[in-house]
Z-matrix of the N, CA and C atoms (Angstrom, degrees):
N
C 1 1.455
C 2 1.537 1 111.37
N 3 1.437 2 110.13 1 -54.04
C 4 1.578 3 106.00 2 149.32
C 5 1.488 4 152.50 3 -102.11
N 6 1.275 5 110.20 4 41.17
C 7 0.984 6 130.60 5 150.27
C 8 1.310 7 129.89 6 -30.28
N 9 1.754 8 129.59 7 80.54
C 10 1.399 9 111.82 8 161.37
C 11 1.302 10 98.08 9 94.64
N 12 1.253 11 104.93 10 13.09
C 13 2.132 12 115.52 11 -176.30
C 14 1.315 13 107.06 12 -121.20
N 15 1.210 14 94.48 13 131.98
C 16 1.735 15 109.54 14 165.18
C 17 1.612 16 126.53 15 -78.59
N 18 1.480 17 106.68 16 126.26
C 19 1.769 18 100.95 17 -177.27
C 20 1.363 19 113.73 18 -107.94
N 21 1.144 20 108.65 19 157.48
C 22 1.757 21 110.50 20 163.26
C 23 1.397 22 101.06 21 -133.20
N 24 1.474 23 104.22 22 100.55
C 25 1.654 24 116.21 23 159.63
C 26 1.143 25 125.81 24 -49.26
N 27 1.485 26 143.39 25 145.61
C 28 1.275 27 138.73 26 150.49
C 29 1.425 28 96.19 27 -155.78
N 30 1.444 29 98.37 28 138.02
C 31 1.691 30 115.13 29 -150.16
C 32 1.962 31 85.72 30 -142.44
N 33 1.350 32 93.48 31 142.36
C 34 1.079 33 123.83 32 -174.37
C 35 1.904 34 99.30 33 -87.89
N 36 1.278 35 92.38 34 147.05
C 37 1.944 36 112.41 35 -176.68
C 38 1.522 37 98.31 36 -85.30
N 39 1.308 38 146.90 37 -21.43
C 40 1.664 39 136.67 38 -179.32
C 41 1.797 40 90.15 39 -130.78
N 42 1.309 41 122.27 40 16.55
C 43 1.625 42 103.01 41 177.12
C 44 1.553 43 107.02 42 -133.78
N 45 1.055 44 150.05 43 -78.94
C 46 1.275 45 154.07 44 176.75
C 47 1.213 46 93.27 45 -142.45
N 48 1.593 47 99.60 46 122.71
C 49 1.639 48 113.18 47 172.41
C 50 1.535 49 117.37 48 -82.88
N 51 1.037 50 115.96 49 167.97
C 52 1.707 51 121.23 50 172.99
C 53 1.476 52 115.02 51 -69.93
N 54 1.161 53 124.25 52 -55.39
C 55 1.427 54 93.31 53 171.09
C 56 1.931 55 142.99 54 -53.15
N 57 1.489 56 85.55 55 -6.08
C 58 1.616 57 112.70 56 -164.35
C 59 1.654 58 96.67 57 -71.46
N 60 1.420 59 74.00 58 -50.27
C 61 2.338 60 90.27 59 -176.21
C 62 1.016 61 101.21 60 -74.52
N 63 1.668 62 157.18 61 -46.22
C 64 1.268 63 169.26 62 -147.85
C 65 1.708 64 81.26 63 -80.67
N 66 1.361 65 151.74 64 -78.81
C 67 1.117 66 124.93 65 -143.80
C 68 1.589 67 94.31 66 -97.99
N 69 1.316 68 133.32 67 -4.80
C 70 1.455 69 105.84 68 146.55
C 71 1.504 70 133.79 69 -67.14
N 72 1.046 71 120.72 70 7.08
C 73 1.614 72 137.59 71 -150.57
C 74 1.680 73 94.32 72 -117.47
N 75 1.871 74 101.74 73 -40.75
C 76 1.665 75 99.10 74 -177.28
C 77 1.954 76 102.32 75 -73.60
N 78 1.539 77 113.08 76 -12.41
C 79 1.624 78 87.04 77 171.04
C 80 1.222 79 140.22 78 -89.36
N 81 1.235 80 88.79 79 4.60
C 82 1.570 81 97.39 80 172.00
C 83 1.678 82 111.71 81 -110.51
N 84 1.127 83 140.34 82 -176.55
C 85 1.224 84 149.62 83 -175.43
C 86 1.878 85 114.11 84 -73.06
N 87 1.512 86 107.03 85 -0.81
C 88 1.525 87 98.22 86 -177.57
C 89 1.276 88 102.88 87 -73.36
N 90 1.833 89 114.80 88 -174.18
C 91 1.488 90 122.67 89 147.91
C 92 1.610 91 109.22 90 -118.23
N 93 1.541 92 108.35 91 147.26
C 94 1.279 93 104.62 92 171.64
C 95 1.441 94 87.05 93 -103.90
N 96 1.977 95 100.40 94 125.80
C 97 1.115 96 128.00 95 158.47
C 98 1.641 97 126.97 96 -67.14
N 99 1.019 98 111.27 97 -20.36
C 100 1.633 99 126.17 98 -139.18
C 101 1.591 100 96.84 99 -169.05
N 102 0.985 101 123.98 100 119.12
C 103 1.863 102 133.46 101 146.30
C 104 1.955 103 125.12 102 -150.94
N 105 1.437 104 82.75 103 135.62
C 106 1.444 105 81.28 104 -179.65
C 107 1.467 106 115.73 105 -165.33
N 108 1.211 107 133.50 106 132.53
C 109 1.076 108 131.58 107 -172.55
C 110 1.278 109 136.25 108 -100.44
N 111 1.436 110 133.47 109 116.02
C 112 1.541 111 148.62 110 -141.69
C 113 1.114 112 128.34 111 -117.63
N 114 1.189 113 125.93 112 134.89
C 115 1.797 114 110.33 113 -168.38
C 116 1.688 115 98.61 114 -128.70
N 117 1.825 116 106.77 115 117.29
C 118 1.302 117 146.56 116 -141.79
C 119 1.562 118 86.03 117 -104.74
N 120 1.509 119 129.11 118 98.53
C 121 1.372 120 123.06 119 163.74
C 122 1.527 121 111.59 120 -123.24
């Protein structure tokens, strides 16, 4: 699914943060372009 795809993370501050998704993203073949984590009030 990511194969050869570019991501832009944005990860929530009380839900799954961005770095969390960023190294699920490194097991597959995508790149995370972009990550950062945000707190949505």
């Amino acid at each position: 699914m990511f194969d050869n795809k570019k991501v832009v993370i944005i990860g929530d501050r009380d839900g799954v943060p961005g770095p969390a998704i960023e190294n699920c993203i490194k097991t597959t073949k995508g790149e995370a372009v972009f990550s950062s984590t945000e707190c949505f009030v």
